[in-house]
C-alpha positions as CSV (number, residue, x, y, z in Angstrom):
1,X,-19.3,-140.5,-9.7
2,X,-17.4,-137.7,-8.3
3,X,-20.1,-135.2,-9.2
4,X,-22.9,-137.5,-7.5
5,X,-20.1,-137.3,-5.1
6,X,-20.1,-133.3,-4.8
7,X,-24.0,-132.9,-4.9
8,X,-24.0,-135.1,-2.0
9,X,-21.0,-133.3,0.4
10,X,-22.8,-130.3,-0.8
11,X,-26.5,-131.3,0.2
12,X,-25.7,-132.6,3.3
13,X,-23.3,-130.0,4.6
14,X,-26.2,-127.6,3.8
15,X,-28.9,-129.7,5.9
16,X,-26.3,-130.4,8.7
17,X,-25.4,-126.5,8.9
18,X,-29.0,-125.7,9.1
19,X,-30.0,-128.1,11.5
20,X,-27.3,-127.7,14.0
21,X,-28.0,-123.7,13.7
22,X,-31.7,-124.5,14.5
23,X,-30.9,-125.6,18.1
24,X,-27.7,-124.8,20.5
25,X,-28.8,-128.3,22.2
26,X,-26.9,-130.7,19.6
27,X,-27.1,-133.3,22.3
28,X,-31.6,-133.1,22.1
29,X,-31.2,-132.5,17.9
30,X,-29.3,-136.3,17.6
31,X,-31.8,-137.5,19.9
32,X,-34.7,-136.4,17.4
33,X,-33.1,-137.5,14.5
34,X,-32.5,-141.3,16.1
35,X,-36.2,-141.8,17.2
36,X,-38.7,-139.7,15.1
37,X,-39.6,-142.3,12.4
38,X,-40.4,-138.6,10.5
39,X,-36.8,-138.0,10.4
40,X,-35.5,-141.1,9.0
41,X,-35.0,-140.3,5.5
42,X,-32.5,-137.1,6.6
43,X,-30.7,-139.4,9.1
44,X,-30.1,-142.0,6.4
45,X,-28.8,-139.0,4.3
46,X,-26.6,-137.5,7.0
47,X,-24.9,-141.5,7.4
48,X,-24.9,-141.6,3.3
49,X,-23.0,-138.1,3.3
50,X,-20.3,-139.0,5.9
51,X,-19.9,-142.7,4.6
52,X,-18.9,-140.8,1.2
53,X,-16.8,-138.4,2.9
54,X,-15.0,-140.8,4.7
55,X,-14.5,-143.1,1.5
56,X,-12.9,-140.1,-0.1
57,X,-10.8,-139.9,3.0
58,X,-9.7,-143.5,2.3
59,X,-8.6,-142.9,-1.0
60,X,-6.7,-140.1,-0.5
61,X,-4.7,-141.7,1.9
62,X,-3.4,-144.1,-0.9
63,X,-1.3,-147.1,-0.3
64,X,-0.9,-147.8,3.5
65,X,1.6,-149.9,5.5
66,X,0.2,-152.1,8.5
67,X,2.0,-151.3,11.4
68,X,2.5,-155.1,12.7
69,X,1.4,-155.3,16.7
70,X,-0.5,-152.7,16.7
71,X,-3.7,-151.7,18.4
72,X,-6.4,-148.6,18.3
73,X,-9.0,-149.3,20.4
74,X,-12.1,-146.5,19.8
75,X,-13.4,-145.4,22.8
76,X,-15.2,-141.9,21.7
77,X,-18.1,-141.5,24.4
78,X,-18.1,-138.9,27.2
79,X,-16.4,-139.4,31.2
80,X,-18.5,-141.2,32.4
81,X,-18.7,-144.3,29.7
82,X,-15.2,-144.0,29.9
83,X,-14.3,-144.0,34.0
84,X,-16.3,-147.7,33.6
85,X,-14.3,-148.9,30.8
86,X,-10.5,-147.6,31.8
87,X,-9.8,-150.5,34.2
88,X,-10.3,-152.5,31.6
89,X,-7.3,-151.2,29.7
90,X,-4.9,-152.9,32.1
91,X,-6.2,-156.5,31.4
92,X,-5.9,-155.6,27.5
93,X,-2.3,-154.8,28.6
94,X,-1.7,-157.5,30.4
95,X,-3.0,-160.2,28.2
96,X,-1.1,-163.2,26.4
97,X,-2.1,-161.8,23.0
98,X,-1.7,-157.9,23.4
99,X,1.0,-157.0,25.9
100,X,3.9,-156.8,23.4
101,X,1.9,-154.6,21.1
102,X,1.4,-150.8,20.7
103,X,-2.0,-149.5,22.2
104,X,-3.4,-146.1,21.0
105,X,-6.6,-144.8,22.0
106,X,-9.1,-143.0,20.1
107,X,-10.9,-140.8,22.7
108,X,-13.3,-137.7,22.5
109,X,-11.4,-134.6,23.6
110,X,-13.8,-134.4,26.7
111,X,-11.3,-137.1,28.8
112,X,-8.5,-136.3,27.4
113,X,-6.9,-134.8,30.7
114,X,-8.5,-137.5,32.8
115,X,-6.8,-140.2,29.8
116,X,-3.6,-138.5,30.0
117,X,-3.2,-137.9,33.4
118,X,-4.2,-141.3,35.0
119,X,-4.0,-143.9,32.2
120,X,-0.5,-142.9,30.1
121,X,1.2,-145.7,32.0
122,X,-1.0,-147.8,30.1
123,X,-1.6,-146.7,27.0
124,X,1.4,-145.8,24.7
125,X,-0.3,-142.9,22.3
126,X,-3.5,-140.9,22.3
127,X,-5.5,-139.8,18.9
128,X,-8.3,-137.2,20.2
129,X,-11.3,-136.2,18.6
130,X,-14.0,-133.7,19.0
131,X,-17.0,-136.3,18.0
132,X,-19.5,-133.4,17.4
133,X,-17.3,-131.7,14.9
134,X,-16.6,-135.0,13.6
135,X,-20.6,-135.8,13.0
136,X,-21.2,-131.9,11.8
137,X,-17.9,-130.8,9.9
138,X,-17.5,-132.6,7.0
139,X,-13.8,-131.1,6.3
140,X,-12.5,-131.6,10.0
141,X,-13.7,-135.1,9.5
142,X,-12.3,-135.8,6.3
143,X,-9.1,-134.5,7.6
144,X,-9.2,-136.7,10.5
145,X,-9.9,-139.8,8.8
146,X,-7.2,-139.2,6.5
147,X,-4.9,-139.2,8.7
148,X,-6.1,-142.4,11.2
149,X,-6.2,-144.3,7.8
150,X,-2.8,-143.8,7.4
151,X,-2.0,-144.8,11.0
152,X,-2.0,-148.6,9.3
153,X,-3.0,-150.3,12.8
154,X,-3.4,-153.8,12.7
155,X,-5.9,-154.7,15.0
156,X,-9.4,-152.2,15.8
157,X,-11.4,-152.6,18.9
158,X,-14.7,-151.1,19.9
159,X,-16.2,-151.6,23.0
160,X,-18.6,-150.0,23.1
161,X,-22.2,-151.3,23.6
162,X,-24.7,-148.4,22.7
163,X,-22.6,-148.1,19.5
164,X,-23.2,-144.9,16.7
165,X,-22.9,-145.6,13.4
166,X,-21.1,-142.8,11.9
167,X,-18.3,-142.3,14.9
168,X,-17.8,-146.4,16.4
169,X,-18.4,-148.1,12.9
170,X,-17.6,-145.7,10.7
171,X,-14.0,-144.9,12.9
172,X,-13.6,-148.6,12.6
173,X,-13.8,-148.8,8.3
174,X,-11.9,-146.2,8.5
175,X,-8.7,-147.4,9.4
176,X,-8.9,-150.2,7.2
177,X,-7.1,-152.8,10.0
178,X,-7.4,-156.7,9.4
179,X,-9.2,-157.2,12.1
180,X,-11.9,-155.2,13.2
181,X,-13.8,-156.4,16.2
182,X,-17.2,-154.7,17.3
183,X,-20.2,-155.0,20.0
184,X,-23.7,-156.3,19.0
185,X,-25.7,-153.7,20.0
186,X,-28.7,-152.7,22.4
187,X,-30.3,-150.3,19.6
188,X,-30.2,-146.9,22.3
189,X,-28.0,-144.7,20.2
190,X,-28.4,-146.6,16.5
191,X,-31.2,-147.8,14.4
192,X,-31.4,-151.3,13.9
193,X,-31.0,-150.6,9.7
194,X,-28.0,-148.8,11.0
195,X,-26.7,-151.5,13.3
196,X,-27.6,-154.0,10.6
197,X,-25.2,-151.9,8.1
198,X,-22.6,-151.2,10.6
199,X,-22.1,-154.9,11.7
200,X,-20.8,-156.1,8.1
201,X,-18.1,-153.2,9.1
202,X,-16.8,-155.5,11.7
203,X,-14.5,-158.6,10.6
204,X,-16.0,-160.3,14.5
205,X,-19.1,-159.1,16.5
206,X,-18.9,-159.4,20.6
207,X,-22.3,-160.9,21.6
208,X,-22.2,-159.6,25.7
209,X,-25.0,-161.4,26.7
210,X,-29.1,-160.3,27.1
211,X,-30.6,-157.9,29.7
212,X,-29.9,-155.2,31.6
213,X,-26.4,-155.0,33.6
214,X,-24.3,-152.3,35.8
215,X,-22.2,-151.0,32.7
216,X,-18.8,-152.2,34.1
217,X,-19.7,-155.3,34.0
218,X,-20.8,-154.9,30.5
219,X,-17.4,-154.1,30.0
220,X,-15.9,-156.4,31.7
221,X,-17.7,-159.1,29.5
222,X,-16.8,-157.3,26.0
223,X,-13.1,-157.3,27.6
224,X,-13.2,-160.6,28.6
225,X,-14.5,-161.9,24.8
226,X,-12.0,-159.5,23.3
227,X,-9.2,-161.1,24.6
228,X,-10.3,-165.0,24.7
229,X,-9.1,-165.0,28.5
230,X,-10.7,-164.3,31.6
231,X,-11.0,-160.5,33.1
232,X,-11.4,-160.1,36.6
233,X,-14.2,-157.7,38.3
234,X,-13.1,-154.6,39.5
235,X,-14.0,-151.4,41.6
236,X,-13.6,-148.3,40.3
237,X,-10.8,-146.3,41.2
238,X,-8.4,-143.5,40.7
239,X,-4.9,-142.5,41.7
240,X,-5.9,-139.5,44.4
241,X,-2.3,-138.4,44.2
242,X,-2.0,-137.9,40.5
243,X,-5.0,-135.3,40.7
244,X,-3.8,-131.3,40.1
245,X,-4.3,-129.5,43.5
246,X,-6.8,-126.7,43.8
247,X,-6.2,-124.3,47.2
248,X,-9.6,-125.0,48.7
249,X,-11.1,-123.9,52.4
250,X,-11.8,-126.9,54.8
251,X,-14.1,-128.8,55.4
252,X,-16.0,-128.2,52.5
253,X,-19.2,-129.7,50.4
254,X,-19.8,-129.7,46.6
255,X,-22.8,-129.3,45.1
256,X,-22.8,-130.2,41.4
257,X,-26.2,-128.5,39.6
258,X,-26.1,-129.7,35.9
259,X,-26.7,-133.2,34.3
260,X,-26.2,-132.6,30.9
261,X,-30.0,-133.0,29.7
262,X,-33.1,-130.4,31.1
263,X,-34.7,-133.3,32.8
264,X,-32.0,-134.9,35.1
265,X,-31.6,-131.6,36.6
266,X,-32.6,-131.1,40.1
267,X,-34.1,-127.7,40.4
268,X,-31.9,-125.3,41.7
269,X,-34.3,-123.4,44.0
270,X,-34.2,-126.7,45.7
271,X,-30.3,-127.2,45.8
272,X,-30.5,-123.2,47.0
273,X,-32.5,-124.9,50.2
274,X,-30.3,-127.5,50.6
275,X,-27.2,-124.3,50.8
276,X,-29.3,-122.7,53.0
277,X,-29.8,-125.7,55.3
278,X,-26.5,-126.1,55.2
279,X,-25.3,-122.4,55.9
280,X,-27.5,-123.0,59.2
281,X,-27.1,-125.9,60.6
282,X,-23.5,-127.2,59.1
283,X,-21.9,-123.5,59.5
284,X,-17.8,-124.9,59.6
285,X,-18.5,-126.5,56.3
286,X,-17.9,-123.9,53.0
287,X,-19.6,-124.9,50.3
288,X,-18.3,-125.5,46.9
289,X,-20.1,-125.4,43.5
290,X,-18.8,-127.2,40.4
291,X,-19.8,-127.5,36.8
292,X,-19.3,-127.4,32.8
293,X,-19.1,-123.5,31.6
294,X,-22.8,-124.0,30.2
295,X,-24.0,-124.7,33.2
296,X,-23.2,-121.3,35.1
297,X,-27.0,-120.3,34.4
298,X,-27.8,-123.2,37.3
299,X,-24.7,-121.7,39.8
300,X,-26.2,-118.5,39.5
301,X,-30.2,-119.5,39.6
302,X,-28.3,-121.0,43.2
303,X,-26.5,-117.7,44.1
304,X,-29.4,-115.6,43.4
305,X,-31.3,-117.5,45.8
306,X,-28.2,-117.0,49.1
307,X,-28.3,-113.9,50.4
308,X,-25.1,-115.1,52.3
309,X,-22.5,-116.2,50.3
310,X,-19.5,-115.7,52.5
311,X,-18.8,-119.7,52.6
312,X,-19.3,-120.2,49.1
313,X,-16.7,-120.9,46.2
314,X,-18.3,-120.9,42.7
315,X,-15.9,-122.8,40.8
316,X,-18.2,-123.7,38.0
317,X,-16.4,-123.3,34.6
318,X,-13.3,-123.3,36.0
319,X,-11.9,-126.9,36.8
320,X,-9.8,-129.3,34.4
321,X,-11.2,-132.9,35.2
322,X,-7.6,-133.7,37.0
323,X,-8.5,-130.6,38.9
324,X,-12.4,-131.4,39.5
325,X,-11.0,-135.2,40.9
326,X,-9.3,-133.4,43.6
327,X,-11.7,-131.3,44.7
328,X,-14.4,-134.3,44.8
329,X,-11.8,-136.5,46.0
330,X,-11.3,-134.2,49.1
331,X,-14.6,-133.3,49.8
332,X,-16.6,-134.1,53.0
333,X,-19.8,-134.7,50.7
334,X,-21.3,-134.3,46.9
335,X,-24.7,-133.4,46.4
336,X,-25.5,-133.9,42.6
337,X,-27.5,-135.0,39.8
338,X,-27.1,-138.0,37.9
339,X,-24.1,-137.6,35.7
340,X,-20.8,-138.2,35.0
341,X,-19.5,-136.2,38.8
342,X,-20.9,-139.3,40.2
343,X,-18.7,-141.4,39.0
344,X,-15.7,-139.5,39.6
345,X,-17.0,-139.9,43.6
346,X,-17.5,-143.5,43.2
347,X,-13.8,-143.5,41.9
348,X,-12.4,-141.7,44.8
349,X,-14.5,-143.0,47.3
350,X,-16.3,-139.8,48.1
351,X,-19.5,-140.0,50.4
352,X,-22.0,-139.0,47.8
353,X,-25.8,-137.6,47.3
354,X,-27.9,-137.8,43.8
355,X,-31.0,-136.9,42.9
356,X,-31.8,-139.3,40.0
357,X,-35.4,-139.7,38.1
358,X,-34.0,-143.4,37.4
359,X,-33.2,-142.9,34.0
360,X,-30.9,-146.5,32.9
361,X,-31.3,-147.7,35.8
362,X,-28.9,-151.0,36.4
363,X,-27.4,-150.3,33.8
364,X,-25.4,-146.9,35.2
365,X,-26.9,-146.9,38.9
366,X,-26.7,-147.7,41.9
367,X,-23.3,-149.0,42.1
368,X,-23.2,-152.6,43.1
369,X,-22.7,-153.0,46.8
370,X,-19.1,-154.1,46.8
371,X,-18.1,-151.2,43.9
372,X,-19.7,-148.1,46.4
373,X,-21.2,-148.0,49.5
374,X,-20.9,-144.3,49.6
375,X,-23.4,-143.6,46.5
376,X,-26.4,-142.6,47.2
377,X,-29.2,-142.2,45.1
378,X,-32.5,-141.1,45.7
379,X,-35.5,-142.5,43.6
380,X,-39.0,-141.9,42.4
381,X,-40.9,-143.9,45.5
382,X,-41.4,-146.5,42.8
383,X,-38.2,-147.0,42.0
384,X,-37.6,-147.0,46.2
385,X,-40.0,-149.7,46.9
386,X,-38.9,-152.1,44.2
387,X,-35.0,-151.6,45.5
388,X,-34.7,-155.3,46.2
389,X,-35.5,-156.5,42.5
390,X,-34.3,-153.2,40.5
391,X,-33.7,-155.8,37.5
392,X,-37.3,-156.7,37.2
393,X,-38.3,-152.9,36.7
394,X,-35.3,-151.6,34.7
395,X,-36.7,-152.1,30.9
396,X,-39.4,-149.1,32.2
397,X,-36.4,-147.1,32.8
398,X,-34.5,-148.0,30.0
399,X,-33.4,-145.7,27.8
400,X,-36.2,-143.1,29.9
401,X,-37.8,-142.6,32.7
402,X,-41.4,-142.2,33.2
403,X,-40.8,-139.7,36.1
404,X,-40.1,-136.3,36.2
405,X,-37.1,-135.3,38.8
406,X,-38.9,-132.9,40.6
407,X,-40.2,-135.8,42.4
408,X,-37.4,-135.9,44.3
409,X,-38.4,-134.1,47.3
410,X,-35.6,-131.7,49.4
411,X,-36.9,-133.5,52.8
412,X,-35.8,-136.3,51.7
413,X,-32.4,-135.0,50.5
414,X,-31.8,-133.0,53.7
415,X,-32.4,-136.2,55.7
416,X,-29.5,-137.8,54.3
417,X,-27.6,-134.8,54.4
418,X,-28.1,-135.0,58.4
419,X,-27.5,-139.2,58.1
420,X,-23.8,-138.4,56.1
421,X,-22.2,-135.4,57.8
422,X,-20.1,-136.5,61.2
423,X,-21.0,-133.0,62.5
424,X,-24.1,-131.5,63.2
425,X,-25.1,-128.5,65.0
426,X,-28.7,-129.1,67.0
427,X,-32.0,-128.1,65.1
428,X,-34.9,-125.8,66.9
């Protein structure tokens, strides 16, 4: 066994290394390996190779204690699957069942100042993880489930829907609690021979109902099931005052050029025409650019394109999330792509433009009425003239859109610039 056990470790570490090498884009290399039928045989041996590593993990551990009263709930996505799950952490709180116990969360390193910073009132300890080392370095994540085995919590929760395999199911095996409780699936980021496998993982399976819904409410029903009493609906929202202070000029606009995936992003010779437009016509307004550190190739593509950049602050790179809330939460407008930004503005209430190609539509966008008026998104015209029955169309953009976002023309994005600023200075 534990040579069967070393071919395998060694095997896969060797595919793994070569195939993360091939491509810097990690995110577009786990999308190929969960749809191309091709690719099948080396995802079943990637889950194979970290299902024996984490095994190993287990027994190493040895003996553990349960920790009575206590909960881990896994939560291991990115910012914005988490800014529409965090209210729900108060009603777990709250409830009859779990208020008296312990609550740790489980949470990818990416919110971990946003966790920390807004939520510690809540929950009583942290365990962060980086989830692409954890899917790519098999001693990191033997290491790491060590030591959550040996946490000994008693209960496991994972909420969320668009589950994966080897971080939400495996995580939860892992720490070997009593009662594990999981989320049937909608088959976007997991096979179903995977979901199949991962469900017998689970001691109870959270059925949230059929169809496409805005992912908060998704939530709220997994919450509400969860806990065997009723959850309330809730707006997003974040505490403006516990956001870190950045020295900023005012009034000032953010544009936000990156999206995470090639084909959400807006051009940026066209967000260079909206500066422009907005250099000349809104000239007491600085403008502000924000971003990830790989997305500085779209801040400059921008900057290259302004020959005056004398109102312009290039902060991309440079923000914490506590400090990129207060700069959105302050800011007389947002101009953006579809991605995780938008939901900080929905959060704070920030009057908001996005160019979106529709991708999961309902189920991430537009914001139910009574959640954001301020958000909005502009459409493919088929996705415009269909905005009164948005449910009917949404399995043609779910998981993908069939339209490119080039689509999106600038006209139409200067006209609501013109609709949302107070203060405009006469064109001609």
């Amino acid at each position: 066994m534990s040579s069967i056990t070393i071919l395998y470790r060694q095997e896969a570490s060797s595919l793994l290394n070569g195939l993360f090498l091939v491509s810097m884009d990690i995110k577009s290399l786990i999308r190929t390996l969960k749809t191309s039928p091709l690719l099948a045989p080396v995802l079943a041996l990637i889950d194979l190779t970290l299902f024996v590593v984490d095994t190993l993990a287990i027994l190493s551990a040895g003996r553990v204690q349960c920790r009575p009263k206590s909960l881990l709930i896994v939560r291991v996505d990115v910012l914005g699957d988490y800014l529409l799950f965090r209210n729900y952490l108060k009603s777990i709180r709250n409830s009859t069942r779990f208020q008296q116990y312990t609550i740790t969360l489980c949470a990818n390193f990416s919110i971990r100042t946003i966790a920390e910073t807004f939520d510690s009132d809540i929950v009583d300890t942290f365990i962060w993880t980086d989830i692409y080392k954890l899917s790519t370095q098999l001693g990191y994540r033997f290491t790491f489930m060590r030591q959550l085995r040996k946490q000994g919590f008693d209960v496991v929760f994972c909420p969320t829907f668009s589950r994966v395999l080897v971080l939400d199911d495996f995580l939860a095996r892992s720490t070997g609690a009593s009662e594990r409780v999981g989320c049937l699936t909608d088959f976007v980021n997991i096979n179903r021979w995977e979901a199949w496998f991962g469900n017998r993982l689970y001691t109870r399976m959270i059925d949230s109902g059929p169809g496409i819904v805005f992912e908060m409410e998704r939530n709220r029903r997994i919450s509400e099931q969860f806990l065997g009493e009723s959850v309330a609906t809730s707006s997003l929202l974040l505490d403006r005052s516990k956001a870190k202070p950045v020295a900023l000029p005012q009034p000032y606009i953010v544009l936000s050029l990156g999206a995470g995936q090639d084909f959400r992003i807006w051009p940026a010779s066209r967000y260079g025409q909206v500066a422009q437009f907005i250099q000349l016509h809104y000239p007491a307004y600085h403008i502000v650019l924000t971003g990830a550190p790989n997305e500085q190739p779209y801040s400059d593509a921008l900057l290259a394109l302004l020959p005056d950049r004398s109102n312009l602050l290039d902060l991309t790179g440079k923000l914490s999330i506590a400090e990129l809330i207060y700069v959105v939460s302050n800011a007389s407008l947002l101009i953006t792509n579809e991605t995780g930004i938008v939901h900080i503005a929905a959060s704070t209430q920030t009057p908001t433009i996005v160019a979106s190609q529709g991708k999961s539509l309902v189920r991430w966008h537009p914001y139910p009425q009574r959640s954001s008026e301020h958000i909005h998104h502009l459409y493919p015209d088929f996705v415009e003239q269909h905005r009164g029955n948005l449910e009917q169309i949404a399995p043609q953009f779910n998981p993908e859109s069939p339209f490119p976002i080039d689509v999106i023309t600038i006209e139409r994005v200067l006209d609501k610039v013109q609709t949302l600023l107070p203060v405009r200075q006469p064109i001609g």
